[in-house]
LOVO-419279 format. One record per residue (C-alpha): residue in one letter; z, y, x. Coordinates in steps of 0.5 Angstrom, whole numbers, plus 500, padded with zeros to 3 digits. Layout:
BEGIN
AZYX;...
***
This chain:
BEGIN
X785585662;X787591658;X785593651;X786600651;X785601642;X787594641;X790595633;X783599631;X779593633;X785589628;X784592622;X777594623;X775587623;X780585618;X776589613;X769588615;X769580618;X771578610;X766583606;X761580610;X762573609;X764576601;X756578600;X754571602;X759567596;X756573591;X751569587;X745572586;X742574579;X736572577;X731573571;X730566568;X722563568;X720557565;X715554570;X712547570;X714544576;X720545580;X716542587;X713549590;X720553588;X725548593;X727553597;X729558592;X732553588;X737551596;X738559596;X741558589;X745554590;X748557597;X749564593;X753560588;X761562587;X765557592;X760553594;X760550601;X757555606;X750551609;X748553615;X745560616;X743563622;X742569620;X750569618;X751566625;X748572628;X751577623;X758575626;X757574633;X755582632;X760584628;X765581633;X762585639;X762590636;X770589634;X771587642;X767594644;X772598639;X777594643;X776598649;X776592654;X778594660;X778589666;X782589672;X779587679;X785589684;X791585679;X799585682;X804590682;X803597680;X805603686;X806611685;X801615686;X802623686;X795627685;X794634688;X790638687;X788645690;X786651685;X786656691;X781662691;X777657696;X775652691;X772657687;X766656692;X760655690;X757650695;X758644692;X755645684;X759648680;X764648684;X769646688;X775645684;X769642678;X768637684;X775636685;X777634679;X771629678;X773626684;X781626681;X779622674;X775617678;X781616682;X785615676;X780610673;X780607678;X788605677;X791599676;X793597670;X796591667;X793585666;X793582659;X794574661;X800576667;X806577666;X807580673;X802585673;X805591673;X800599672;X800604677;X805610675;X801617677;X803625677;X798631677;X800637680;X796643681;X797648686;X795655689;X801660692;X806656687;X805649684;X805647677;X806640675;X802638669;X803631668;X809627670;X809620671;X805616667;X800610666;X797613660;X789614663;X788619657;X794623659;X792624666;X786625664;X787631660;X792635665;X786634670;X781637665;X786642663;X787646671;X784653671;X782656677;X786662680;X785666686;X791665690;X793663697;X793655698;X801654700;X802646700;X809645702;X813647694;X808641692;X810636696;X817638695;X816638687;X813630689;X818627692;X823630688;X820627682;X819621686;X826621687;X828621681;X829617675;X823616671;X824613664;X817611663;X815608670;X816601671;X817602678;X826603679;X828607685;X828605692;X821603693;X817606697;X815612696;X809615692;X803616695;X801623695;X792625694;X789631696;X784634693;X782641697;X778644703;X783643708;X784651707;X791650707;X796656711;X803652711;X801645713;X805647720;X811645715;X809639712;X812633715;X809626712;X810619713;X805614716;X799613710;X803617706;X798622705;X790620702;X786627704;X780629700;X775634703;X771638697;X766643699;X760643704;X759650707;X762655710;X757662709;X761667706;X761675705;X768677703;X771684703;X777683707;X781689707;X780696703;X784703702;X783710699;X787714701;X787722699;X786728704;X793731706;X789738706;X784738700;X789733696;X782733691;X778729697;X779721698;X777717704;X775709702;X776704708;X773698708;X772692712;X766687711;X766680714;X761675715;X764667716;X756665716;X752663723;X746669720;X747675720;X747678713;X745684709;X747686703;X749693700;X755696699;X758699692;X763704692;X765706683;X770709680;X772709673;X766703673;X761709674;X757708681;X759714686;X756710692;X752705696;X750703703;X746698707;X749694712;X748689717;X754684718;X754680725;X754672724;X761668727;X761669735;X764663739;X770666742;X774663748;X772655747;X767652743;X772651738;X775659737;X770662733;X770669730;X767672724;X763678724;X766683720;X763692719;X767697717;X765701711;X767709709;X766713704;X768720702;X768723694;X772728691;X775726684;X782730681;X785726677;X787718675;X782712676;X781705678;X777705684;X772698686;X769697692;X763692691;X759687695;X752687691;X749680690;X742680694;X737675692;X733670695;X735667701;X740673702;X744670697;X745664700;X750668705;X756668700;X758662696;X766665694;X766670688;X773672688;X773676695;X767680693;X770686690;X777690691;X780694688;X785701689;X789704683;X788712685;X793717683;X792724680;X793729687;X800732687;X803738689;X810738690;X815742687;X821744691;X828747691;X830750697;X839750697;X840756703;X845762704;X840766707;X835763712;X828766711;X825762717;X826756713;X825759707;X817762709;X815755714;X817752707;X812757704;X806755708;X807748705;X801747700;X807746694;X806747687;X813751687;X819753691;X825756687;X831758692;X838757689;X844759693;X850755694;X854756689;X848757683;X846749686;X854747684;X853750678;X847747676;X848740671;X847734676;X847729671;X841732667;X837733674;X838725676;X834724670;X829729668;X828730676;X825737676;X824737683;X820733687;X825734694;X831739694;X832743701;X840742703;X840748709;X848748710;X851746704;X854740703;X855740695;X861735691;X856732687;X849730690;X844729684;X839723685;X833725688;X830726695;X833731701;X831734707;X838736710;X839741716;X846741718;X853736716;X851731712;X853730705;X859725704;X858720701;X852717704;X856712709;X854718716;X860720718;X861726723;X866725729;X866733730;X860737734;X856737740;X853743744;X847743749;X843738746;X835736747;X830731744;X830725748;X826720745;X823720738;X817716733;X811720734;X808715729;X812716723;X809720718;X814725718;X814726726;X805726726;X803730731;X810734732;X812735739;X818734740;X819736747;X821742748;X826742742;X834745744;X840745740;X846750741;X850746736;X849740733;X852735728;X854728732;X853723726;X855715726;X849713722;X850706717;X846699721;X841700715;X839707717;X832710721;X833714726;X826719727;X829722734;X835722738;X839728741;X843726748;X848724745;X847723737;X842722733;X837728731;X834725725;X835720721;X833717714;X838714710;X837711703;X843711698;X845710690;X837711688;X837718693;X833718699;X836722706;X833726711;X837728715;X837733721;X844734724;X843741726;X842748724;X835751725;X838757727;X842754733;X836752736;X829754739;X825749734;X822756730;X819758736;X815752736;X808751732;X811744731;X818745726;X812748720;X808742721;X815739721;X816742714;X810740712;X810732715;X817732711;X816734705;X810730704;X812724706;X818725702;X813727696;X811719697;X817717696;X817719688;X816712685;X816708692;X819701687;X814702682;X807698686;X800699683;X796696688;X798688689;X796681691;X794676687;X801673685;X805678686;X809680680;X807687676;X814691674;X815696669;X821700670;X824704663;X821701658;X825701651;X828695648;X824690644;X818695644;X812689646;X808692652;X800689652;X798687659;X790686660;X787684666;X781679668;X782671664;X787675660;X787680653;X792683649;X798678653;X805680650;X810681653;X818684651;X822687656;X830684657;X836688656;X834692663;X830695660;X825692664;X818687664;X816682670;X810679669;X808674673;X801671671;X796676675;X792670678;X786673679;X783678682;X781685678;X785691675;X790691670;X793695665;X799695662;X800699655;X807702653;X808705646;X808713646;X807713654;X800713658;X797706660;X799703668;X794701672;X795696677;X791693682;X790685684;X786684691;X785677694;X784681701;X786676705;X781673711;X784666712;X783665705;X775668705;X774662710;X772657705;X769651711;X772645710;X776642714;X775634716;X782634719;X788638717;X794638722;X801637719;X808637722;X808631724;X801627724;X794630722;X790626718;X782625716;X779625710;X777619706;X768618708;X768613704;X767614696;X772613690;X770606686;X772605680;X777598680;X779597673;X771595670;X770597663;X766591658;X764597652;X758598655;X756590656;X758589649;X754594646;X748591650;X750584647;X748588640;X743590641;X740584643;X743580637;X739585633;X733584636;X735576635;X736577628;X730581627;X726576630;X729570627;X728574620;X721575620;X719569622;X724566616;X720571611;X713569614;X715561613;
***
């Protein structure tokens, strides 16, 4: 038997069991009366005596039964608790998946609520020392919770309370369900040693609880040994409708006109109907009715695919915003299709249109200059040469005036940080060497589907002269002449290269509908490149990043479960926020600078399947769930005693009143 709050029953009894037998030693006061006989007044006269000071105690039943509830009253404040599987403790770790697919809502009131009742009864149902053995020894139990990344919230411990609150304390997320950093972070705990527990090293090892759907996508790399692992199954129904992929995009022709792509999927065995909603800014744009097929059975009986529906949507907007298409809830029996929230919705961070600004560095080259020109450019301004040598590089690596600057034969002594096309030698510096010169070259090979090459034909393109270039390993090579590469992209010191290792001029390519389509493929996928490290549209758990930020200058990051979250840059000028555990738009607020916006989607199908597995197959073995349910082993004996007071009170209520009545 344990006793869970033994010292308060102590002292509460040390106070109570003497005030009460105090107030039958108090002697009474009476009025004096004189009477003519004492005959009809026996029983006061006995009463008289008993309530004298320091008198011997007579029999009393009603005292009897005042102590005997006292007393069970002191034993229920006690806290006994009685162990029915007595021996020797074992280790027992508990984890518990907060996934996006134990936020399912098919098991009230959810998944996880289910599991961590289910992780409480266990840890009542732990062993727990016994009173009377001195062999007895507690079972010693850990608490893990685990998404993407696995965080421990209670180490090695037989305290029930402690277990309990960290149990209660897990909050959901939306990440994926990646169990192998929590079985690592188990046994290295396991193997180490631990202060409290009672359990020395080299024992066998902990038994690991899971508590989860099964819904878990590395447990290819989980190797357990026999009855090592004890699984759990959550969750009772596999109908969901989840957006699992979604993109908006601006036109290259009209930069104001964006296209929105959507997929829909349907896990269920219906079809399901409901309606798709497209808003910006959080003010409604669109919405559309679909259909989405029920899971068909592929291959065998046990390969099933989902349904899935492809949504477009077009609207014109010329500035920033926070784009959201939505799966509208339906009502009825349609709502019964979708158990899973957090899929419902993505999400888009949609830039302003750009156009660019570019500095074409030439001696001369009008084709070159007028097939820039027909690019849809902000502005075009022409340096010569030695005006490009002229100019202060180090105020163009910061400010950065142009989005992309044009190198026609010119390799400058000092090249400031930005993004080039080059025609020509390459400039030094970037790792290309050039052997010497090559003469008669044709294409014969190139990416067709690289941004820079879409839809240029490449076919019919000859060169008189060229560069032979040795490019670095890291380089991309776009389109290869004969004998050398033709074009290239390399990237160096922040500064992006686009290299063609020829003169235009020495070639046939102005002749050909493609060198403008060229131009304007290059400059624009160049143009893409601006900030190409700064991310604004993220998964769940991906860190968000903001670069220049000033040096103590707190920056505010609001987002979905999160407001007003400060966070103070390091001295890299520099923040990495790392809680977007839920799905939904963030903003980021910098001091004197306009507000980031960032995107955090779930987006992802395997987690969207939210049907619960009977079975996972790990490295080395699979296991089964457990059918049967949890019991509690250790038998609390509060509320047995409660019962005993109130049935004593009964009792002496009952005695009393036929006392008074005699």
């Amino acid at each position: 038997m344990e006793w869970l709050t033994p010292l308060t029953a102590l002292i509460t009894a040390a106070i109570t069991v003497p005030l009460l037998l105090l107030l039958y030693f108090l002697k009474l006061k009476r009025r004096e009366q004189i009477v003519s006989s004492t005959l009809l007044w026996k029983r006061a006269v006995q009463d008289l005596q008993v309530n004298a000071p320091f008198q011997r105690l007579r029999r009393n039943i009603l005292l009897l039964l005042q102590l005997l509830m006292l007393l069970a009253m002191l034993f229920a404040l006690a806290g006994p608790i009685l162990s029915m599987t007595p021996g020797p403790g074992r280790r027992y770790v508990i984890l518990i998946d907060r996934s996006a697919s134990m936020n399912a809502t098919d098991v009230k009131p959810s998944r996880l609520e289910a599991a961590k009742a289910k992780a409480k009864v266990f840890v009542e149902s732990l062993r727990s020392k016994s009173f009377f053995s001195l062999k007895d020894t507690s079972d010693q139990t850990m608490v893990i919770a685990f998404d993407n990344r696995a965080k421990v919230l209670c180490s090695f411990t037989s305290d029930k309370r402690q277990l309990v609150r960290a149990i209660e304390s897990i909050a959901p997320s939306d990440g994926l369900s990646c169990l192998a950093e929590a079985t690592v972070v188990a046994r290295a705990f396991t193997q180490s040693s631990s202060g409290e527990s009672d359990n020395p090293n080299g024992e066998e090892p902990a038994r690991l609880v899971l508590f989860s759907d099964g819904d878990i996508r590395d447990l290819d790399q989980i190797a357990v040994g026999s009855d090592e692992l004890i699984f759990h199954c959550i969750g009772q129904s596999q109908r969901n409708v989840a957006v699992t992929a979604m993109q908006a995009r601006r036109s290259y022709e009209k930069p104001e006109e964006i296209n929105v792509f959507a997929t829909l999927t349907n896990y269920g065995s219906d079809a399901a109907s409901c309606d798709v909603q497209l808003s910006i800014n959080n003010d409604v744009h669109a919405v559309k009715s679909v259909t989405i097929p029920p899971y068909k059975v592929v291959d065998d009986a046990n390969t099933t695919k989902p349904g899935q529906i492809a949504v477009d949507f077009t609207l014109t907007h010329t500035e920033a915003g926070v784009l959201e298409v939505r799966q509208l809830p339906g009502s009825g029996e349609s709502a019964t299709f979708n158990c899973l929230g957090c899929d419902d919705a993505a999400w888009s961070i949609l830039s302003p249109p750009k156009r660019l600004s570019i500095l074409l560095v030439t001696g001369g080259n009008m084709v070159l200059e007028s097939a820039l020109r027909a690019c849809p450019l902000a502005q075009l301004e022409r340096f010569s040469p030695a005006e490009f040598d002229a100019m202060d590089h180090a105020t163009l690596s910061v400010e950065q005036p142009y989005d992309v600057i044009v190198l026609d034969g010119h390799v400058p002594s000092n090249l400031p940080k930005c993004r080039y096309l080059v025609f020509g030698r390459p400039p030094d510096g970037i790792d290309v060497t050039v052997p010497g010169e090559l003469e008669n070259q044709i294409i014969v090979d190139w990416r067709t589907k690289h941004p820079a090459l879409q839809y240029v034909n490449l076919a019919n393109l000859f060169a008189a002269r060229c560069h032979q270039m040795v490019l670095p390993r890291d380089a991309d090579v776009l389109a290869e002449f004969n004998e050398t590469p033709a074009l290239s992209i390399v990237r160096r010191h922040g500064s992006i290269f686009l290299l063609a290792g020829f003169d235009v001029l020495q070639t046939n390519w102005p002749f050909e509908p493609g060198f403008v389509l060229f131009c304007y493929n290059a400059t624009s996928f160049l143009g893409t490149q601006i900030g190409r490290d700064q991310e604004f549209n993220l998964q769940v758990g991906d860190p968000i990043v903001v670069e220049d930020v000033p040096l103590e200058t707190p920056v505010r990051i609001d987002g979905p479960d999160i407001a007003g979250t400060e966070v103070t840059p390091g001295s890299s000028g520099s923040i990495r926020f790392s809680g977007t555990s839920r799905a939904g738009p963030y903003r980021v607020s910098v001091p004197d600078q306009p507000v980031r916006l960032f995107a955090v989607n779930l987006l992802d199908p395997k987690e969207s399947n939210v049907a619960p597995q009977s079975e996972i197959v790990l490295a080395s073995q699979s296991v089964q769930t457990q059918e049967s349910t949890l019991s509690r082993a250790n038998l609390p004996l509060w509320p047995f005693l409660v019962g005993l007071v109130l049935a004593l009170v009964c009792l002496e209520w009952f005695v009393y009143n036929r006392k008074v009545r005699i």
